[in-house]
C-alpha positions in Angstrom: 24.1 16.6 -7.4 21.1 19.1 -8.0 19.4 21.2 -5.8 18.9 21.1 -1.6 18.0 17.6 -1.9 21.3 16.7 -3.4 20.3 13.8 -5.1 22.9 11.9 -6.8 22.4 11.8 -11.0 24.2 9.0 -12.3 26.0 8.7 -15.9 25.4 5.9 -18.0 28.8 4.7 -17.4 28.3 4.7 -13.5 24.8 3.3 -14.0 26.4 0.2 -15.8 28.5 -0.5 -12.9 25.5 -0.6 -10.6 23.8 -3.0 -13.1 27.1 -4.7 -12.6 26.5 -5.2 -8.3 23.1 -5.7 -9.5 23.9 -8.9 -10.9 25.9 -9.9 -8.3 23.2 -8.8 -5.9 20.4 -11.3 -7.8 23.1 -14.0 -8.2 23.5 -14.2 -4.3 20.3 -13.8 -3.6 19.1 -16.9 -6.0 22.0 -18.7 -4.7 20.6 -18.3 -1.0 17.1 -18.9 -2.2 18.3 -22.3 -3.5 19.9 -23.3 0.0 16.9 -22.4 2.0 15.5 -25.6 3.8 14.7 -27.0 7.0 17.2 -27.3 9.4 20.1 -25.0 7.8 21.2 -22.0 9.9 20.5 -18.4 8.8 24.3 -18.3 9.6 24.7 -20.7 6.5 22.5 -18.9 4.3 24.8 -15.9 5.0 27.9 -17.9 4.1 26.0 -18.9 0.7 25.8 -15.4 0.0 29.4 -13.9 1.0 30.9 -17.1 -1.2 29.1 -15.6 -4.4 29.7 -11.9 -3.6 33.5 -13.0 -2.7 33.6 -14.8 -6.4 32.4 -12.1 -8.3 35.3 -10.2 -6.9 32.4 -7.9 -5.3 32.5 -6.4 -1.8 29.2 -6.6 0.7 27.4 -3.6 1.0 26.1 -4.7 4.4 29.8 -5.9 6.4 30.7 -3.5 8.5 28.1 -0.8 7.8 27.6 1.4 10.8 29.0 -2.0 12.5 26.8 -4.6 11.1 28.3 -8.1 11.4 27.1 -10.3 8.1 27.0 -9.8 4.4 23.2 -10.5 4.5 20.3 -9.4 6.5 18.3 -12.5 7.1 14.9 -12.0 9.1 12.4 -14.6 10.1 8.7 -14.9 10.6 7.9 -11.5 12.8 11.3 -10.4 12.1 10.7 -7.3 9.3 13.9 -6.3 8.4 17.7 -6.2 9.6 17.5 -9.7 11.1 21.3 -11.2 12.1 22.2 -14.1 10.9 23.0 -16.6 13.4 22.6 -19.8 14.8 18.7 -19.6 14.2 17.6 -22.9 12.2 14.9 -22.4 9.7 12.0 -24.6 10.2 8.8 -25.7 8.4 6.4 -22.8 7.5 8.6 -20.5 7.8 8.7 -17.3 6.2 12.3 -16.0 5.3 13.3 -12.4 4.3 16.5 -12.1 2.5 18.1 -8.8 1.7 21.8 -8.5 0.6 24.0 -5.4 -1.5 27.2 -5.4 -3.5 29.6 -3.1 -3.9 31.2 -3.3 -7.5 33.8 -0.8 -8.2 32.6 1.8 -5.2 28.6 1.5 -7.1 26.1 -0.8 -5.1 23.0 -2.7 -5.6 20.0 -3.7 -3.1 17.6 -6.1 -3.5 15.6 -8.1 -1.2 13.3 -11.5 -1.9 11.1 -13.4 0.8 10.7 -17.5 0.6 8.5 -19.3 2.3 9.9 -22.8 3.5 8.2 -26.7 3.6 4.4 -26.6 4.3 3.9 -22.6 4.2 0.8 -21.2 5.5 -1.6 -20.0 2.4 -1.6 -16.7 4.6 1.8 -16.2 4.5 1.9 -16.9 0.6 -0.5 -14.6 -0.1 1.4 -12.1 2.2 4.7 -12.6 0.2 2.5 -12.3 -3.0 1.2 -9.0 -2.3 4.3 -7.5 -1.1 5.6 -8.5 -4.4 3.0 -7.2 -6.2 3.4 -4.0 -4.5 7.2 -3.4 -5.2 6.2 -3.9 -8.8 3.8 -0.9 -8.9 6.0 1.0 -7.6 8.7 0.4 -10.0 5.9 0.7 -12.7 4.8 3.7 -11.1 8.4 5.3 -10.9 8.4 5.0 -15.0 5.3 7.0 -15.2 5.8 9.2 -12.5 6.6 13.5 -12.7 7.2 13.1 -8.6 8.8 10.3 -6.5 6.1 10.2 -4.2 3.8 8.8 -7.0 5.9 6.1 -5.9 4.7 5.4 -2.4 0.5 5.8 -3.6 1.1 3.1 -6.1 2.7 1.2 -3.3 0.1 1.4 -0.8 -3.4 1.5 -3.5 -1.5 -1.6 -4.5 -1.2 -3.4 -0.4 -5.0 -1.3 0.2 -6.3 -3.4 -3.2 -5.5 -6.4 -2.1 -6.4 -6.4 2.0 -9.2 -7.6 3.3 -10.7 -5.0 4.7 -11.5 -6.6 8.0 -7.9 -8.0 8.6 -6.2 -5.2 6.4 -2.0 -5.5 6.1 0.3 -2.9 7.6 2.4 -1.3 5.6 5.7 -0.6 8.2 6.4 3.5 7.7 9.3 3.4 10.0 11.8 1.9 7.4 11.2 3.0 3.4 12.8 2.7 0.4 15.8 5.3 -1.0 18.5 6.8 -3.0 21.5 4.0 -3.7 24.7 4.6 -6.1 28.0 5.8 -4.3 26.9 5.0 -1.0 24.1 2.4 0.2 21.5 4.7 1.1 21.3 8.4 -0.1 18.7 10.8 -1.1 15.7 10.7 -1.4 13.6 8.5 1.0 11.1 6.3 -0.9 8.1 6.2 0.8 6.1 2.6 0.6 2.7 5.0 1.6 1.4 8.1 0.2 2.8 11.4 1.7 1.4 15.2 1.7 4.5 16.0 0.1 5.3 15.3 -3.9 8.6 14.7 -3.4 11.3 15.6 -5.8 11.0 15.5 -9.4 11.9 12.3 -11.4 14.3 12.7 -13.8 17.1 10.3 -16.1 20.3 9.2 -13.8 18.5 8.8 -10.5 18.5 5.5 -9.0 15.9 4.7 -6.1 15.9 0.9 -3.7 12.0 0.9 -3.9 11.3 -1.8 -0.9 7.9 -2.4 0.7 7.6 -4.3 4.1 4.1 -5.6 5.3 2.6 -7.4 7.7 -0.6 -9.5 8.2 -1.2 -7.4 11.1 -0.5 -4.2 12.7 2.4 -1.6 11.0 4.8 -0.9 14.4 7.2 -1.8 15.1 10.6 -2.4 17.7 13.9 -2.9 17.7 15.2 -6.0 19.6 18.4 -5.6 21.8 20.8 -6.5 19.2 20.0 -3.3 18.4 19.0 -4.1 14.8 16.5 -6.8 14.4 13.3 -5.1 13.7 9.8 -6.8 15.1 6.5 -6.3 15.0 4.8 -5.1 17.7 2.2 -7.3 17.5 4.0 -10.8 16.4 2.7 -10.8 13.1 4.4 -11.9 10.2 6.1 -10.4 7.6 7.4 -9.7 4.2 10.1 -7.9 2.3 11.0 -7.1 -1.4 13.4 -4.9 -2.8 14.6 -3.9 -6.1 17.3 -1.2 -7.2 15.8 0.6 -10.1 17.4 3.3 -12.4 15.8 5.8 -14.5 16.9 6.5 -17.6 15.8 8.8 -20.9 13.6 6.1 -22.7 12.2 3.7 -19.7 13.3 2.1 -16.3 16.3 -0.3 -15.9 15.9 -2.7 -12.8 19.5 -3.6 -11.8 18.7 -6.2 -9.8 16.8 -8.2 -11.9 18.1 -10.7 -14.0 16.4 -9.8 -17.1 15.9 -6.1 -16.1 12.6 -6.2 -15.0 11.2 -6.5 -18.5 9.0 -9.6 -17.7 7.2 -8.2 -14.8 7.0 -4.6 -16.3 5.8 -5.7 -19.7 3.0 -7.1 -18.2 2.3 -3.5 -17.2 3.0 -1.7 -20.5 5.8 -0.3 -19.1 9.1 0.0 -21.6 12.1 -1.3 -19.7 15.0 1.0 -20.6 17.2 0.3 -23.9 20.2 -0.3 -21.8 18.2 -3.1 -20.2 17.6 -4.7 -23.9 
């Protein structure tokens, strides 16, 4: 730890066991992607992804934290984030949010994807898209970046770029990124929006979730009485991606990317760490 922020520095050695539940993390999460369809429960999906984590001889990060009943979080349409998997059946157009962690030797990894399902909206593409897009300037910006917070106004120039600026997206402020290594979610907060504040200083060992949510409407949001779904106020639909990132002394390492992140961040001149070679 350093400091009053008490931000978790990781070794080398414990970084390689989160790029460990990072794998596992991507390998669920494809898995799941490749059982989405029409007429399959989220419940199933959530099976899909406990059967991989389970094989790997991974734990869930998810199962049981502060009482939360499913290895995945699976939330639909106006569903943001935190969405129970049940006996829900996905339909045609849907748009799917899938977020899932592993816990590999006490380390975890976080990552979240979003699929669209049968005849998709062009809207709701695009949404996904920018989202996307967005989590990747982050990370890019995190490898460039003296403060975390550089972070966030890559983030949201990224979402601001890409609105239409009579029907602009909402970028949700009441759930943001963070700190992940021992435990889930630790120090610091990862803003998806720029802040007053520059944050804390980025330096080699810290490891950040960076995960923007957006909307095609409004940012608010509310809590359904399962007392974790999160909603939008105002029924639009939305996205959510997610990617667990390390720094490191010579680049970024993206532990929950198959190939590290180097395809996406390549494309942005940005080095992807050696580790990640």
């Amino acid at each position: 730890m350093f400091g009053l922020d008490r931000i978790e520095i990781k070794s080398i050695d414990e970084i390689l066991r989160m790029r460990e539940a990072g794998l596992v993390v991507a390998d669920a999460l494809a898995a799941v992607q490749a059982a989405v369809a029409v007429g399959v429960t989220t419940a199933e999906l959530d099976a899909v992804a406990a059967e991989v984590i389970a094989a790997r001889g991974a734990r869930s990060s998810f199962l049981g934290y502060q009482g939360y009943p499913a290895t995945t979080c699976i939330s639909v349409n106006d569903e943001v984030v935190h969405g129970i998997p049940g006996d829900r059946l996905i339909q045609d157009g849907d748009i799917v949010s899938i977020d899932c962690g592993a816990i590999v030797d006490g380390w975890h990894g976080d990552s979240a994807v979003t699929v669209l399902v049968g005849e998709a909206d062009p809207a709701d593409l695009r949404l996904s898209a920018v989202t996307e897009e967005a989590m990747w300037a982050g990370i890019a910006a995190l490898a460039r970046a003296e403060r975390l917070h550089e972070v966030g106004a890559a983030v949201e120039e990224s979402i601001s770029a890409a609105s239409d600026p009579d029907a602009p997206y909402g970028i949700v402020q009441e759930y943001v990124g963070h700190g992940i290594g021992s435990a889930m979610h630790q120090a610091p907060d990862v803003p998806n929006f720029r802040v007053r504040d520059r944050g804390p200083r980025v330096r080699p060992g810290m490891c950040v979730a960076i995960e923007p949510m957006v909307t095609r409407g409004e940012r608010f949001t509310q809590v359904c009485e399962d007392d974790w779904t999160v909603v939008t106020d105002d029924g639009s639909r939305a996205a959510h991606w997610e990617h667990t990132v390390a720094v490191l002394e010579d680049g970024v390492w993206v532990l929950t990317a198959a190939d590290g992140g180097r395809a996406k961040l390549e494309e942005r001149g940005i080095k992807v760490a050696s580790l990640g070679a």
